[in-house]
C-alpha positions as CSV (number, residue, x, y, z in Angstrom):
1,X,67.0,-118.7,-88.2
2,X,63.9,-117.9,-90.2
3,X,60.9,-119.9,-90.4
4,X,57.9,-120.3,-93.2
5,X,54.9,-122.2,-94.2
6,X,56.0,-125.4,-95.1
7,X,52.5,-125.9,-97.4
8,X,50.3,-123.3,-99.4
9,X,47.2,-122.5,-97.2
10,X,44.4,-120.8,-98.6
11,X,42.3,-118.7,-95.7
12,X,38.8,-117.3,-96.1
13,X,36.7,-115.1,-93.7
14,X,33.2,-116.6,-93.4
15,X,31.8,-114.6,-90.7
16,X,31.9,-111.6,-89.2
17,X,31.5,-112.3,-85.2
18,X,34.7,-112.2,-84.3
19,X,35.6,-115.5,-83.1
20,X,38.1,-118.0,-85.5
21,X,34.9,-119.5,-86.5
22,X,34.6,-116.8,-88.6
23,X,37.6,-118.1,-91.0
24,X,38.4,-121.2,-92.4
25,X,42.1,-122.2,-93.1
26,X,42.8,-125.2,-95.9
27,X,45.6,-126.8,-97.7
28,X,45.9,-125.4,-101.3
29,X,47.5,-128.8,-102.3
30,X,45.0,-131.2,-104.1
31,X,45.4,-134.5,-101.8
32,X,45.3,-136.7,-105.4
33,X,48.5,-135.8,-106.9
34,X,50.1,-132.5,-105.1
35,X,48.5,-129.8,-108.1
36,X,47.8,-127.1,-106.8
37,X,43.8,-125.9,-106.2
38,X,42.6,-122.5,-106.6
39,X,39.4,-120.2,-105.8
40,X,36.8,-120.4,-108.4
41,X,34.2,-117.5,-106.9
42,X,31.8,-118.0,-109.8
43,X,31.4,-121.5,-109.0
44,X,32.0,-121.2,-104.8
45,X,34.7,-124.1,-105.4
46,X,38.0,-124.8,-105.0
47,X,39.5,-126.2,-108.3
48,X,42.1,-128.6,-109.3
49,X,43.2,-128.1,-112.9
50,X,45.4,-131.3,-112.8
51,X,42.2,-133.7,-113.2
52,X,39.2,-131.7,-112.7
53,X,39.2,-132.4,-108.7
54,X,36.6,-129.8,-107.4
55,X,36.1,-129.0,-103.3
56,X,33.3,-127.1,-101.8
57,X,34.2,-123.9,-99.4
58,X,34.9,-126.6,-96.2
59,X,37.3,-129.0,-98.3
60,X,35.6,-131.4,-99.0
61,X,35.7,-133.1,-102.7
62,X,33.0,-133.2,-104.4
63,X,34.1,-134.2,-108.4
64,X,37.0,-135.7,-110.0
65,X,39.2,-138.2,-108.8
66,X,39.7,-136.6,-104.9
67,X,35.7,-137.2,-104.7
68,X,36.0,-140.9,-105.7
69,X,38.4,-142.1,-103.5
70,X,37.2,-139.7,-100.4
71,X,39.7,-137.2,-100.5
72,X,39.5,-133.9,-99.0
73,X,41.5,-130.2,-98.7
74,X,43.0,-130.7,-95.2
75,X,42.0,-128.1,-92.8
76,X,44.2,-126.4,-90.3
77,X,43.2,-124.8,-86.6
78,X,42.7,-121.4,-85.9
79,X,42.4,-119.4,-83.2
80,X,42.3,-115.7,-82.8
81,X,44.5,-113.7,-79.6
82,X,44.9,-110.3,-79.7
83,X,43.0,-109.6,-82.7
84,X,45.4,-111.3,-84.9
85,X,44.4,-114.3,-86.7
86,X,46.7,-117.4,-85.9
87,X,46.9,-120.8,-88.0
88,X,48.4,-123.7,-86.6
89,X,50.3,-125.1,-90.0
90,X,53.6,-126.8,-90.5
91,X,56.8,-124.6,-90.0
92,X,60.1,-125.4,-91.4
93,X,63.2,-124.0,-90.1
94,X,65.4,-121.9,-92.7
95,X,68.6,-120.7,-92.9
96,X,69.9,-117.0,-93.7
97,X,70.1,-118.3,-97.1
98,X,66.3,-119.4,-97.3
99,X,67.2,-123.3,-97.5
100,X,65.4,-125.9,-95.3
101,X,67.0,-127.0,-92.2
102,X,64.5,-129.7,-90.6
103,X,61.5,-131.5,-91.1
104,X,58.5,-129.1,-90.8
105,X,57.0,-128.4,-87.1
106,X,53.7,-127.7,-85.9
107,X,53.3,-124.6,-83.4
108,X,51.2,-122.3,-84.0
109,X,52.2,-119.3,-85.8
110,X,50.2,-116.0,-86.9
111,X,51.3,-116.2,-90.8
112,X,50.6,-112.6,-92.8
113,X,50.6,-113.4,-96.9
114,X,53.6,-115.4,-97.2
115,X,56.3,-113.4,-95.0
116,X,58.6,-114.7,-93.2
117,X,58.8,-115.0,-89.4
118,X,61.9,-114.9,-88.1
119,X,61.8,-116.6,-84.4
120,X,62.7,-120.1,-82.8
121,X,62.1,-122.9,-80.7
C-alpha cells in the first residue's frame, strides 16, 4: 500500500531559527471554487486565476470573491523532528496501481515534493 497527499499544499520557509515556525504550509486549492492558486513573488500573493481571488503569504483573502465572503487558503500543522520538516495533511491510501482506496486520513507525514510514501496504518 502507498500513500500521497490527498490535496496540493504549497510550503514556504519564513524564517531561519529552526523551529516549524520558520515555515508555513497552505492549501493550494482556492476555497471559492476548487482552482487552483499559485505564487505571485512580484506581488507577495497567492493568486487565483479562476476569478481574480488573491491571498496574502498567511492565507488569508484579500480580493476577489474568497475576500467577500471570508474565505481563506487553509493552513496545515507543522512540526519539525529530526531535522526533517513534517506536515500534518490528508493522506489517502493507494493501491499498487496508484488508485484511491479510502477516504483521505490525517496523520502526520514528512511529504518531500510530491513522492510517494509507501507505509501504513
Amino acid at each position: 500500500m502507498w500513500l500521497r497527499a490527498a490535496k496540493k499544499i504549497a510550503v514556504a520557509r519564513r524564517g531561519s531559527s529552526g523551529t516549524a515556525s520558520d515555515f508555513i504550509a497552505l492549501s493550494s486549492t482556492c476555497p471559492h471554487l476548487g482552482c487552483q492558486v499559485h505564487w505571485e513573488a512580484s506581488h507577495s500573493r497567492f493568486f487565483c486565476p479562476c476569478h481574480n481571488g488573491a491571498f496574502n503569504p498567511e492565507g488569508k483573502a484579500i480580493a476577489g470573491p474568497p475576500a467577500e465572503a471570508g474565505q481563506s487558503l487553509s493552513a496545515y500543522p507543522l512540526k519539525i523532528e529530526g531535522g526533517v520538516l513534517f506536515i500534518e495533511a490528508p493522506l489517502e491510501r493507494l493501491d499498487n496501481q496508484g488508485r484511491s482506496l479510502a477516504p483521505p486520513e490525517m496523520p502526520y507525514a514528512g511529504i518531500k515534493s510530491g513522492r510517494f510514501l509507501q507505509g501504513g496504518r
